[in-house]
PyMOL CGO cylinders between C-alpha atoms (Angstrom):
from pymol import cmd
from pymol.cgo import CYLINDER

trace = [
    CYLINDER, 56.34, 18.77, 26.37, 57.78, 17.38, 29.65, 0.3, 1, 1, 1, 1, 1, 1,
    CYLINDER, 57.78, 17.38, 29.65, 60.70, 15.02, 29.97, 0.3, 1, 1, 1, 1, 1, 1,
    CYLINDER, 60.70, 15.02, 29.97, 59.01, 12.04, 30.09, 0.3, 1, 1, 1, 1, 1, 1,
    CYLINDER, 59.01, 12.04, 30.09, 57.08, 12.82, 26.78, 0.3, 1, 1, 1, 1, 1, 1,
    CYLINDER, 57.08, 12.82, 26.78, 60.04, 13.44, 25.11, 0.3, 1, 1, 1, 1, 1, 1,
    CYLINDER, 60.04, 13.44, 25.11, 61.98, 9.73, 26.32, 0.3, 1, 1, 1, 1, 1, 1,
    CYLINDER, 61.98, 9.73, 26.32, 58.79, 7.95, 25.52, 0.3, 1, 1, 1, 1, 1, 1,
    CYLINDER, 58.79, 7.95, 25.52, 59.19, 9.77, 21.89, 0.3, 1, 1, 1, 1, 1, 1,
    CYLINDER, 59.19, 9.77, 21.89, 62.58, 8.71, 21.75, 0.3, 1, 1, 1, 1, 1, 1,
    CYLINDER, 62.58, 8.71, 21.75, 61.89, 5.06, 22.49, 0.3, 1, 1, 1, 1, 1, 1,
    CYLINDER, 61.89, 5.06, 22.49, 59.19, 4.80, 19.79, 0.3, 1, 1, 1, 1, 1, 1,
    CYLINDER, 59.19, 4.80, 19.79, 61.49, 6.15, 17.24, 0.3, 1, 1, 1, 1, 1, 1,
    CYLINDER, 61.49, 6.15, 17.24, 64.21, 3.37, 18.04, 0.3, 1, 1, 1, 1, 1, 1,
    CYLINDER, 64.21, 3.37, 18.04, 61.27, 0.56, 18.89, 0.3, 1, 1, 1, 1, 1, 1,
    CYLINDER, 61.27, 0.56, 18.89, 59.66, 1.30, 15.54, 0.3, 1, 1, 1, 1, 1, 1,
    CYLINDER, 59.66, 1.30, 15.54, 63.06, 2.46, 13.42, 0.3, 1, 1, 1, 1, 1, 1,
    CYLINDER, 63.06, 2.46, 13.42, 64.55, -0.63, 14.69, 0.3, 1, 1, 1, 1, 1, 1,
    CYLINDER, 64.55, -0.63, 14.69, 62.09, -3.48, 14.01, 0.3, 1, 1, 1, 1, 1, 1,
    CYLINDER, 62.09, -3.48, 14.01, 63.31, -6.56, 13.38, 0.3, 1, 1, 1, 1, 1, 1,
    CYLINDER, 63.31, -6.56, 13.38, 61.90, -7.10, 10.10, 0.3, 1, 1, 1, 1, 1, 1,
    CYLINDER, 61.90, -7.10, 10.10, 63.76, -4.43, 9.03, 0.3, 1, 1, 1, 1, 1, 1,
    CYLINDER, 63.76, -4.43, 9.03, 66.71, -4.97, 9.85, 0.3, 1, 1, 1, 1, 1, 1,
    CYLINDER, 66.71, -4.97, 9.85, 68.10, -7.38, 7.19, 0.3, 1, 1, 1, 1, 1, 1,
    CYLINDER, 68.10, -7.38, 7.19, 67.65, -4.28, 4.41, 0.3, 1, 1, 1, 1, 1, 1,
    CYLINDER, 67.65, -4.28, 4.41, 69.57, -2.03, 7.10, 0.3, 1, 1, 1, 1, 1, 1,
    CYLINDER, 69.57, -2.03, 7.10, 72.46, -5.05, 6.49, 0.3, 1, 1, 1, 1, 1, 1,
    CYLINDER, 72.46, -5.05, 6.49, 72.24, -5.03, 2.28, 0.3, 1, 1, 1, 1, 1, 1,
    CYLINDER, 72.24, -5.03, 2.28, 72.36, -1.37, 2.51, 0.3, 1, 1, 1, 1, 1, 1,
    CYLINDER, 72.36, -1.37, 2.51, 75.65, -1.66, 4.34, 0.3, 1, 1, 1, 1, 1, 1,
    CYLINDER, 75.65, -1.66, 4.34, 77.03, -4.09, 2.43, 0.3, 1, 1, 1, 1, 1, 1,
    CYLINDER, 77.03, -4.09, 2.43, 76.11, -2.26, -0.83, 0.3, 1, 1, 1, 1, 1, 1,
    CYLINDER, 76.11, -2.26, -0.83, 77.61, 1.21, 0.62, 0.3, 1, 1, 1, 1, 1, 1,
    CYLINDER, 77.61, 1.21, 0.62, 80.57, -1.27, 1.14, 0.3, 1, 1, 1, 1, 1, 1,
    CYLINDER, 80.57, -1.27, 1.14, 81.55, -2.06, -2.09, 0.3, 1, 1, 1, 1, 1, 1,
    CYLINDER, 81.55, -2.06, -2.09, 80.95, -5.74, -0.53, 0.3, 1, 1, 1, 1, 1, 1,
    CYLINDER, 80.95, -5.74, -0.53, 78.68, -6.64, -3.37, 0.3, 1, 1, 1, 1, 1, 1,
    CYLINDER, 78.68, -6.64, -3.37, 81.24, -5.26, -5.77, 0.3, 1, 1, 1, 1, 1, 1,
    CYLINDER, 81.24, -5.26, -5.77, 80.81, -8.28, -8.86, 0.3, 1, 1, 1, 1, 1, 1,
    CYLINDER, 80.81, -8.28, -8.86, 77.02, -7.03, -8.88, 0.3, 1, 1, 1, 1, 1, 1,
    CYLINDER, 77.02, -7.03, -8.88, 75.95, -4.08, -11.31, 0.3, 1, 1, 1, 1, 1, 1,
    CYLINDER, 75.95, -4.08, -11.31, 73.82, -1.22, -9.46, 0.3, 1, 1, 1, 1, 1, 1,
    CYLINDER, 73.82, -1.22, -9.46, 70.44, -2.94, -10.92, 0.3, 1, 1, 1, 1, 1, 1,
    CYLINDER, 70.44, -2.94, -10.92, 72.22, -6.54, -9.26, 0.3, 1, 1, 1, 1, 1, 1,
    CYLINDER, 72.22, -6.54, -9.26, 72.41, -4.52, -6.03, 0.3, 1, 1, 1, 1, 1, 1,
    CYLINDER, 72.41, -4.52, -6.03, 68.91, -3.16, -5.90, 0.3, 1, 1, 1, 1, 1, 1,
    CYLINDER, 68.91, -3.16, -5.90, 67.47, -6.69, -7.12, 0.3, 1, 1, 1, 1, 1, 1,
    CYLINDER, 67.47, -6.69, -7.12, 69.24, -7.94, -3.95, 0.3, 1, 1, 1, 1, 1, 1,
    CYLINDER, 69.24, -7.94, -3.95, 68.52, -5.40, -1.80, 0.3, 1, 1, 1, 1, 1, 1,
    CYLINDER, 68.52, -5.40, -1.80, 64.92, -5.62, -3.60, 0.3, 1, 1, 1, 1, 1, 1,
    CYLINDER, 64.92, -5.62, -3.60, 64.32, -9.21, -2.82, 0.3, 1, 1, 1, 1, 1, 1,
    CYLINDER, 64.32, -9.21, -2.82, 65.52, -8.83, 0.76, 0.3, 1, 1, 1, 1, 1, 1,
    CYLINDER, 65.52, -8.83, 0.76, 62.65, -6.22, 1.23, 0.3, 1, 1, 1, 1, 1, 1,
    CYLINDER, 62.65, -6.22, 1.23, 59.93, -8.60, -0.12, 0.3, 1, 1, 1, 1, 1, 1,
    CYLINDER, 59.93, -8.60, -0.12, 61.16, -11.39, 2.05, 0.3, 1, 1, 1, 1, 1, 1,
    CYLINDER, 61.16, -11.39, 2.05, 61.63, -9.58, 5.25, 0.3, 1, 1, 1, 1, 1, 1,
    CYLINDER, 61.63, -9.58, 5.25, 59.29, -6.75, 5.24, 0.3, 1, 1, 1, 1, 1, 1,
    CYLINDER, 59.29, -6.75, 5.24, 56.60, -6.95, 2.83, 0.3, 1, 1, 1, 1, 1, 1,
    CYLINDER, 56.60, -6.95, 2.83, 55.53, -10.68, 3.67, 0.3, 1, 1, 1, 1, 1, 1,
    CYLINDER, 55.53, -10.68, 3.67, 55.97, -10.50, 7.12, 0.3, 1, 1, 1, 1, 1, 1,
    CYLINDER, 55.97, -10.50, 7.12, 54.14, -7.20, 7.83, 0.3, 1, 1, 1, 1, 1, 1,
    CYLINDER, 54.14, -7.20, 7.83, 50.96, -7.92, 4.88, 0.3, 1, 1, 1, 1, 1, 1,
    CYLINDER, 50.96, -7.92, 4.88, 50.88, -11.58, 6.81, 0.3, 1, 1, 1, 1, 1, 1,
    CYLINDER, 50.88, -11.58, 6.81, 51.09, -9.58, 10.33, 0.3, 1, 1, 1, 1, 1, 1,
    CYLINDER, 51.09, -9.58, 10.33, 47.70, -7.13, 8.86, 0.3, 1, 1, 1, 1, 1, 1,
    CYLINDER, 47.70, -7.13, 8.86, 45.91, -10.32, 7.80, 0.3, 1, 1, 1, 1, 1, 1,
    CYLINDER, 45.91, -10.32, 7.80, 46.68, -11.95, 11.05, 0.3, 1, 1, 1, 1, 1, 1,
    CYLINDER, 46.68, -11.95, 11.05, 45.14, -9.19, 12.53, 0.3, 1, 1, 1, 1, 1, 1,
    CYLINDER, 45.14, -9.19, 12.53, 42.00, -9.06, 10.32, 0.3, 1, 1, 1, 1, 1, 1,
    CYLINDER, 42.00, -9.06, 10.32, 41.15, -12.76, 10.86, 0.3, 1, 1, 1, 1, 1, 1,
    CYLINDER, 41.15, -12.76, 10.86, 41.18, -12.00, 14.80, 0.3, 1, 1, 1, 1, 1, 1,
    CYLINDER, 41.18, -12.00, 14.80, 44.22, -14.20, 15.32, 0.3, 1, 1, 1, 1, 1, 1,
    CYLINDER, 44.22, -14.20, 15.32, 46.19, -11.48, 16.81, 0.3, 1, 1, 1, 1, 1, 1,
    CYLINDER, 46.19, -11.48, 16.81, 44.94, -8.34, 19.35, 0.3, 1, 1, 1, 1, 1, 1,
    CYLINDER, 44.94, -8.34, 19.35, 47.12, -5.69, 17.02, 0.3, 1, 1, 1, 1, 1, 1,
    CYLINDER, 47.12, -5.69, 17.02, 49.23, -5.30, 13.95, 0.3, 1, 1, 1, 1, 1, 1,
    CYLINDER, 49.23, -5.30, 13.95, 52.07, -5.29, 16.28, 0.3, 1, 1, 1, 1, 1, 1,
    CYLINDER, 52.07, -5.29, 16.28, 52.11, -8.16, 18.00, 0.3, 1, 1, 1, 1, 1, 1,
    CYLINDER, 52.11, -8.16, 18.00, 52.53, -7.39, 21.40, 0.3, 1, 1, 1, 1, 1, 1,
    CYLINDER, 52.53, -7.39, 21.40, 51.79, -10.56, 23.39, 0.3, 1, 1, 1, 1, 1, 1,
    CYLINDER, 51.79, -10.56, 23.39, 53.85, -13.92, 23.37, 0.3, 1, 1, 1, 1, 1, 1,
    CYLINDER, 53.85, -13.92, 23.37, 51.37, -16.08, 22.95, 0.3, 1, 1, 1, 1, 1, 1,
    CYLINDER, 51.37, -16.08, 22.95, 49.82, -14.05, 19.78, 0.3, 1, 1, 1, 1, 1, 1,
    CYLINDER, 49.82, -14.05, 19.78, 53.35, -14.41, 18.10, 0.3, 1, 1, 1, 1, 1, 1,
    CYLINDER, 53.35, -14.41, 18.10, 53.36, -18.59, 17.22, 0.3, 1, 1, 1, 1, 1, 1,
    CYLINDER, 53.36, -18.59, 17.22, 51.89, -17.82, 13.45, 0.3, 1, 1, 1, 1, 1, 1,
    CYLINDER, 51.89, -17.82, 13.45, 54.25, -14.53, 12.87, 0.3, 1, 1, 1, 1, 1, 1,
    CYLINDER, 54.25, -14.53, 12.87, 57.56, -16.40, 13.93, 0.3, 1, 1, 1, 1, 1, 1,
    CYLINDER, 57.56, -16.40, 13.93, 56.34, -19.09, 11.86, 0.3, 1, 1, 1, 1, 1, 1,
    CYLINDER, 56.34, -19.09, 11.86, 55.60, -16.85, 8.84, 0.3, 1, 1, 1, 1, 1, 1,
    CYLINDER, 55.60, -16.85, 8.84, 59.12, -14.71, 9.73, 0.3, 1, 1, 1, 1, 1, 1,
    CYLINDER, 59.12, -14.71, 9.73, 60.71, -18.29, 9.47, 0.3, 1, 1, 1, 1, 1, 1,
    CYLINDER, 60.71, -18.29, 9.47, 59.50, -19.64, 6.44, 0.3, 1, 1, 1, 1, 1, 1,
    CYLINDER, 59.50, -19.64, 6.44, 59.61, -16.52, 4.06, 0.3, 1, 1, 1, 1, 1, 1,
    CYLINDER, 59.61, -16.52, 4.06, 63.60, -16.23, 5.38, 0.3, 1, 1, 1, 1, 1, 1,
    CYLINDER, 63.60, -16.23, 5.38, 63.67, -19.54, 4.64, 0.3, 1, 1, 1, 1, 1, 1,
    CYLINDER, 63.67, -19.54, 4.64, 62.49, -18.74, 0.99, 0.3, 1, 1, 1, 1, 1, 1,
    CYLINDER, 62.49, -18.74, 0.99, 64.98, -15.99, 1.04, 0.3, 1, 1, 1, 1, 1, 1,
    CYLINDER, 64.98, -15.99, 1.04, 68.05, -17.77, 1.23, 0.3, 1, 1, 1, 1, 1, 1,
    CYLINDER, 68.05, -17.77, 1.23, 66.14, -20.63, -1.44, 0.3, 1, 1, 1, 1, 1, 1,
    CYLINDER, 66.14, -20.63, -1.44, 66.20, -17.38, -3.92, 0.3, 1, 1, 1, 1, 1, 1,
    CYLINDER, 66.20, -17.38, -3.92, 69.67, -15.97, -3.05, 0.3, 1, 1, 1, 1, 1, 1,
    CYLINDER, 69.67, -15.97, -3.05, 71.21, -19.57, -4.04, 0.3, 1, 1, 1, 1, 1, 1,
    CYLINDER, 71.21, -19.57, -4.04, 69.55, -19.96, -7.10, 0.3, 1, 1, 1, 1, 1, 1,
    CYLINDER, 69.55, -19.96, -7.10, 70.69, -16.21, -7.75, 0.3, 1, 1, 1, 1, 1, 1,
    CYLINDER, 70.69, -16.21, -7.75, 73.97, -17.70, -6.66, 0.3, 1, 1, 1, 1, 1, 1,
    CYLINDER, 73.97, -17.70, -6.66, 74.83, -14.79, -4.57, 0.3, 1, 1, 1, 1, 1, 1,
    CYLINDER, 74.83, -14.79, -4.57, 78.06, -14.42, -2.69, 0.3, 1, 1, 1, 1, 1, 1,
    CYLINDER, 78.06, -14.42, -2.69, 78.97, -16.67, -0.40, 0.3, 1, 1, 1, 1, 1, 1,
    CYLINDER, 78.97, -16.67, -0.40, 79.13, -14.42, 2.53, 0.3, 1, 1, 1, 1, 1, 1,
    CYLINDER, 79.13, -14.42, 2.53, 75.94, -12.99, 1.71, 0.3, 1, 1, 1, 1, 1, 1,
    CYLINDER, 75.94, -12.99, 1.71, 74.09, -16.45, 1.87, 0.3, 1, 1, 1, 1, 1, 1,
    CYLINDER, 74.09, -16.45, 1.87, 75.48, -17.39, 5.17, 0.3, 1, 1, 1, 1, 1, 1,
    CYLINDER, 75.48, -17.39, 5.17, 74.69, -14.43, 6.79, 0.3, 1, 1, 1, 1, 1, 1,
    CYLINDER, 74.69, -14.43, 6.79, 71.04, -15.24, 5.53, 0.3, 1, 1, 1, 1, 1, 1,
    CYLINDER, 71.04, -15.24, 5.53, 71.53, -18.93, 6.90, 0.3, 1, 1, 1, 1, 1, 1,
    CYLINDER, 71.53, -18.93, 6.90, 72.95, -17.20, 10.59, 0.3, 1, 1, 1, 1, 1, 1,
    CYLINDER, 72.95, -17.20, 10.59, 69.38, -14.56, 10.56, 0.3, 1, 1, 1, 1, 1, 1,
    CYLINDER, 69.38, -14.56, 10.56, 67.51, -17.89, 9.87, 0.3, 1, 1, 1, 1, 1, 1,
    CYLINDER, 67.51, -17.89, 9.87, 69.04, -19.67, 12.40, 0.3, 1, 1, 1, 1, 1, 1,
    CYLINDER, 69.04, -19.67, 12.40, 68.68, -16.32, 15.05, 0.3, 1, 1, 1, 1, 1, 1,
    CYLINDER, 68.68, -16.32, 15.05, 64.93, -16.42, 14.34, 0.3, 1, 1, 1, 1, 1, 1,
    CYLINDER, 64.93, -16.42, 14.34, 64.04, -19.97, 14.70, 0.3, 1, 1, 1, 1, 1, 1,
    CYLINDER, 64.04, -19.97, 14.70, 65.78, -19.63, 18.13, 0.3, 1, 1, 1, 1, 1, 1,
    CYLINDER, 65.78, -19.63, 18.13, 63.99, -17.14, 18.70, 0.3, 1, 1, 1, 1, 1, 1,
    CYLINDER, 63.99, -17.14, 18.70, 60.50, -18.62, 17.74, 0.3, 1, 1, 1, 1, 1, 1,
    CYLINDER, 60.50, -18.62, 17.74, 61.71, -21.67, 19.71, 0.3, 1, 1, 1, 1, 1, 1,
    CYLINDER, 61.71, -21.67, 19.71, 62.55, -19.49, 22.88, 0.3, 1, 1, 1, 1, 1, 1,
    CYLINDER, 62.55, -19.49, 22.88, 58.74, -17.36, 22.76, 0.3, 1, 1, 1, 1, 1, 1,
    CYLINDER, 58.74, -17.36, 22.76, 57.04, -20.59, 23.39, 0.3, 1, 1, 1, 1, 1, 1,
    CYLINDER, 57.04, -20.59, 23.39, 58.03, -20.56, 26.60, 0.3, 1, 1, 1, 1, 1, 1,
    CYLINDER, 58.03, -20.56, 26.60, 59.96, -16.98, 27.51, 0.3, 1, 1, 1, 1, 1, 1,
    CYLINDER, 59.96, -16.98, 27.51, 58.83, -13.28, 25.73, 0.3, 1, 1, 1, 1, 1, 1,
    CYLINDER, 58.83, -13.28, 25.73, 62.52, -13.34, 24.73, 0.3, 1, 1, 1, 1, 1, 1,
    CYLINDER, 62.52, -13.34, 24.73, 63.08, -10.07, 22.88, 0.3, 1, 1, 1, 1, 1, 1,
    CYLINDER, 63.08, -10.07, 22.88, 62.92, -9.47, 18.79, 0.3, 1, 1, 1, 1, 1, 1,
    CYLINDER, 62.92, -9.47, 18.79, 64.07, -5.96, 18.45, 0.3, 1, 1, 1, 1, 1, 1,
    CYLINDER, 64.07, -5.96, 18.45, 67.28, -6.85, 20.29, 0.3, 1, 1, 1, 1, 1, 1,
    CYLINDER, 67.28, -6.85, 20.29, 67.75, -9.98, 18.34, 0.3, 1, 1, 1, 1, 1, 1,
    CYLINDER, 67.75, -9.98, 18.34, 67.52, -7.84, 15.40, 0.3, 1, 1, 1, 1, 1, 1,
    CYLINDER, 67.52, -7.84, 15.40, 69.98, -5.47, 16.71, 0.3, 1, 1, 1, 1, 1, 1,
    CYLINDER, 69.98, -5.47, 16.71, 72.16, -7.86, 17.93, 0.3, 1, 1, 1, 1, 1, 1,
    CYLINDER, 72.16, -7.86, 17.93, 72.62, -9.62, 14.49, 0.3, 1, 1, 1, 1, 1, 1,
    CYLINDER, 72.62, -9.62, 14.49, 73.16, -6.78, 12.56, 0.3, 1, 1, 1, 1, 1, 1,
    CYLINDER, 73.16, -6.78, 12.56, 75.93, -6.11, 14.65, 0.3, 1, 1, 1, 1, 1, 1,
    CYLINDER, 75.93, -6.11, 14.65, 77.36, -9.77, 14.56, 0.3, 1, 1, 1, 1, 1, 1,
    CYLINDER, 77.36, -9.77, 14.56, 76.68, -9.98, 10.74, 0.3, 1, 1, 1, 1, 1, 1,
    CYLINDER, 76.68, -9.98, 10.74, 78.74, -6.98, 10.63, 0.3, 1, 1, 1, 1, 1, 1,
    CYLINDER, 78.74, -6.98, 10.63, 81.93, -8.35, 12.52, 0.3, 1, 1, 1, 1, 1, 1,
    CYLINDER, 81.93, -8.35, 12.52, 81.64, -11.28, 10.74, 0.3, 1, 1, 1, 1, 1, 1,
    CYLINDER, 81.64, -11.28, 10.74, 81.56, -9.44, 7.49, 0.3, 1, 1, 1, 1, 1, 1,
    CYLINDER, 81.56, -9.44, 7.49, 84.25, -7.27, 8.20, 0.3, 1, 1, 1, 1, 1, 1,
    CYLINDER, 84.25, -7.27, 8.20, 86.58, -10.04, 9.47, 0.3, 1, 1, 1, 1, 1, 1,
    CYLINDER, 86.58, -10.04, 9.47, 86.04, -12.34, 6.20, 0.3, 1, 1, 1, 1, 1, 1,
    CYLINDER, 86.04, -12.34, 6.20, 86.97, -9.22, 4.21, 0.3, 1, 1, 1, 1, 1, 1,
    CYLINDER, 86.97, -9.22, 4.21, 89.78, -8.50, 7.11, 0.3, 1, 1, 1, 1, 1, 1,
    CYLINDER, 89.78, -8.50, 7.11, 89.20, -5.49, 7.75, 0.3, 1, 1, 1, 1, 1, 1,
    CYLINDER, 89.20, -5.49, 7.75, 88.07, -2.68, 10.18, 0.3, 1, 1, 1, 1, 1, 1,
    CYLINDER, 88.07, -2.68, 10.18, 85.11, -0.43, 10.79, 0.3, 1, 1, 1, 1, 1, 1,
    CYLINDER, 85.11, -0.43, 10.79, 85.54, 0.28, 14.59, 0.3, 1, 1, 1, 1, 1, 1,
    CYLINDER, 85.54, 0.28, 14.59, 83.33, 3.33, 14.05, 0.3, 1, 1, 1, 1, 1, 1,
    CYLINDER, 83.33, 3.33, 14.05, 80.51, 1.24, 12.89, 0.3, 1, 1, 1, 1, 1, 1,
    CYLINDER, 80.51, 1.24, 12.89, 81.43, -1.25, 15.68, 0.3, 1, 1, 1, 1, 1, 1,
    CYLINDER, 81.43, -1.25, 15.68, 80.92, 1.43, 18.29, 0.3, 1, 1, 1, 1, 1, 1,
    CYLINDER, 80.92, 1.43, 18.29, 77.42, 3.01, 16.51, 0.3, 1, 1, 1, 1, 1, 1,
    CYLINDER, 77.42, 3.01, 16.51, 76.05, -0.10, 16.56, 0.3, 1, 1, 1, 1, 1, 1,
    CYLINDER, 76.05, -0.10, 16.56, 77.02, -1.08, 20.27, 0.3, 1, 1, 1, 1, 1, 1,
    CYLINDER, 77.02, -1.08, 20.27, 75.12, 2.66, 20.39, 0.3, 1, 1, 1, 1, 1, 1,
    CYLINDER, 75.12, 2.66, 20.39, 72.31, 2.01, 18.46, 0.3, 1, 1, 1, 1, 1, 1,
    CYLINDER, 72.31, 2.01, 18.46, 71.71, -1.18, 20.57, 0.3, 1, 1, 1, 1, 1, 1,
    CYLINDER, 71.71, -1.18, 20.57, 72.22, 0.29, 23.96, 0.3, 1, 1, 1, 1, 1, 1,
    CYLINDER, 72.22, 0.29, 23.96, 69.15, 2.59, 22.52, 0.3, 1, 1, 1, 1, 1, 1,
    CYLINDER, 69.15, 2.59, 22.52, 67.14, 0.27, 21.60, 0.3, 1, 1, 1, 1, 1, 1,
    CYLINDER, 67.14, 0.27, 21.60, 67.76, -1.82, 25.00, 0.3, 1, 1, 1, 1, 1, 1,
    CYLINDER, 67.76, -1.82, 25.00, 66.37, 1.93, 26.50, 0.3, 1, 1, 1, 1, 1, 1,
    CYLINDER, 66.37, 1.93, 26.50, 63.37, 2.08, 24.36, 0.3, 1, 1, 1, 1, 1, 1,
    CYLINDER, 63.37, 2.08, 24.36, 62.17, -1.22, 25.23, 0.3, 1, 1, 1, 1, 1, 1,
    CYLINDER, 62.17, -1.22, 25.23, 62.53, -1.10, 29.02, 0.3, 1, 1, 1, 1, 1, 1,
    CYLINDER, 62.53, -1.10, 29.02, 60.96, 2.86, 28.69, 0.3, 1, 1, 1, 1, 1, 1,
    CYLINDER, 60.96, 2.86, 28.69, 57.93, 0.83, 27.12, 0.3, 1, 1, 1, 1, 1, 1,
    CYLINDER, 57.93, 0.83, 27.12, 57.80, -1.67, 29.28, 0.3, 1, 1, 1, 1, 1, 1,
    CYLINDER, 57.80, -1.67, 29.28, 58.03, -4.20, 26.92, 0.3, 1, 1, 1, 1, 1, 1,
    CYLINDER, 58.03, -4.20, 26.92, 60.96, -6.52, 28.28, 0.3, 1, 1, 1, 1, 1, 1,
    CYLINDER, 60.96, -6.52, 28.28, 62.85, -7.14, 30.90, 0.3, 1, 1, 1, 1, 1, 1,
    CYLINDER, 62.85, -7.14, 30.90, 66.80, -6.61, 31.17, 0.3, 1, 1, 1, 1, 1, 1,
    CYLINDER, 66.80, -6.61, 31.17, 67.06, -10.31, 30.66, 0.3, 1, 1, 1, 1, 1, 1,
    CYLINDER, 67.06, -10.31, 30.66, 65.01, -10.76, 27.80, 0.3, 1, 1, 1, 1, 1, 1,
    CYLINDER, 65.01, -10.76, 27.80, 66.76, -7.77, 25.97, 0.3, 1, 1, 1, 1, 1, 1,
    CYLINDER, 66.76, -7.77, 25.97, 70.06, -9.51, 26.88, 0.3, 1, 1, 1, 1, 1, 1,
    CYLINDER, 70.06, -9.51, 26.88, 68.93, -12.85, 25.56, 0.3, 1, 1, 1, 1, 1, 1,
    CYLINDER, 68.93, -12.85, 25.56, 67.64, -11.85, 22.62, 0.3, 1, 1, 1, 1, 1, 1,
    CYLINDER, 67.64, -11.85, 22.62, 71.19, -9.53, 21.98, 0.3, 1, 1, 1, 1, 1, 1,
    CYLINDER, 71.19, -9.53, 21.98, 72.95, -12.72, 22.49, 0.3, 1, 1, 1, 1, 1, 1,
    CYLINDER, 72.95, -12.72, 22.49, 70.79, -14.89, 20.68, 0.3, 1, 1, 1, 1, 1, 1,
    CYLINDER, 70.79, -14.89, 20.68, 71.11, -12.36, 17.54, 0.3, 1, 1, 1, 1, 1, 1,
    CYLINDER, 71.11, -12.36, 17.54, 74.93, -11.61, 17.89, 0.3, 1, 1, 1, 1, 1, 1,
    CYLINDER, 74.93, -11.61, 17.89, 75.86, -15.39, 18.57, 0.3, 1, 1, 1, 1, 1, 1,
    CYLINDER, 75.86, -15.39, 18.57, 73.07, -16.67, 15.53, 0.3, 1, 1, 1, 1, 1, 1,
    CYLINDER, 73.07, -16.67, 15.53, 74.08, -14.20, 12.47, 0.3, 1, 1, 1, 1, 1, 1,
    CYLINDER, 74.08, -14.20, 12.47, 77.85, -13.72, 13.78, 0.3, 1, 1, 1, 1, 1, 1,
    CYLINDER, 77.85, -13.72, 13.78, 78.59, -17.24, 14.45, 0.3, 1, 1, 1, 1, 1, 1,
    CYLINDER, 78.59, -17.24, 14.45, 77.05, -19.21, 11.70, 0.3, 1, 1, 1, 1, 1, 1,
    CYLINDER, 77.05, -19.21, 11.70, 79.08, -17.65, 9.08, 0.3, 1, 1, 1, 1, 1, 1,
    CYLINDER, 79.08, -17.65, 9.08, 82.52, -18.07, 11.13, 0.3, 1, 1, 1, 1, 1, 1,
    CYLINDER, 82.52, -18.07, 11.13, 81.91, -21.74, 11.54, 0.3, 1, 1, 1, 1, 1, 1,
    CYLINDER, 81.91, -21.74, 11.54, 80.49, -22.39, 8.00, 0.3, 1, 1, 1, 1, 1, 1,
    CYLINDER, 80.49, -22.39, 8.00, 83.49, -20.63, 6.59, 0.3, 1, 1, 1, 1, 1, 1,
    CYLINDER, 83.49, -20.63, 6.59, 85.77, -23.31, 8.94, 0.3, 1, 1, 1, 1, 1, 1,
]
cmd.load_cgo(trace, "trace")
């Protein structure tokens, strides 16, 4: 196996490890290894984490297959911008759904507006693809690591490790998407930004 197999490899792993639909469960797992979700019992924290999945994964991605099956969309995956109109749209309204079922669950505060920032960071970003193939993996990325700034200064504290993995992690995933030629640099930039400013900036200024 030859260099180039072996970055190509490497960017799949991150591209597919790092989608952005799963990225909101990568968030509830943090906060449940934590202790942030500390008033819930361990079957609390896996109904959470539980509904998250349904929301975020299993909705989007069966919605994505049928998508494909009626011939709306070339692939599963979604590659082209103008194929992704009806899986933003779907993305948008089952968060939307999300954050209806975490407030009737009454779920912490912090929790909730991190769910309203995600909402907000994808409806920019289905605004955004209409015109510009703005980039979904690094929106992803991006607000997982502004959810978890904004997380860790409500609770005042410090996880500069996790800071720095992240900052990592999304320097990888930047990689991966170039190596596939999926993106630009400033579509992976603007959808960083979009993600980091979205989930990291809604909470801050709801909390005001």
């Amino acid at each position: 196996m030859n260099n180039m197999d072996v970055s190509k490899r490497i960017a799949q792993f991150f591209t597919i490890f790092f989608q952005p639909m799963l990225i909101p469960i990568y968030g509830v797992l943090l906060l449940i290894d934590s202790g942030y979700l500390y008033l819930y019992t361990a079957i609390g924290q896996w109904l959470v984490l539980g509904i998250a999945i349904f929301f975020s994964v299993f909705v989007p991605a069966v919605s994505a297959v049928i998508l494909y099956k009626m011939g709306i969309v070339t692939s599963p995956q979604i590659a082209k911008r103008e194929e992704r109109f009806y899986p933003y749209l779907i993305s948008v309204i089952s968060l939307g759904m999300l954050a209806y079922v975490y407030t009737i669950l009454q779920v912490p505060q912090f929790l909730l507006y991190l769910v309203y920032g995600l909402l907000v960071s994808v409806v920019s970003v289905f605004f955004v693809n209409m015109w510009w193939k703005i980039s979904a993996h690094m929106g992803g990325i991006g607000g997982l690591l502004g959810g978890v700034l904004t997380t860790t200064y409500y609770f005042k504290e410090n996880a500069m490790w996790l800071y720095i993995a992240l900052f990592i992690i999304s320097g990888m995933v930047a990689f991966s998407r170039l190596k596939l030629k999926a993106h630009s640099l400033g579509q992976l930039f603007a959808g960083f930004l979009v993600g980091l400013v979205c989930v990291g900036g809604v909470p801050l200024f709801l909390f005001l």
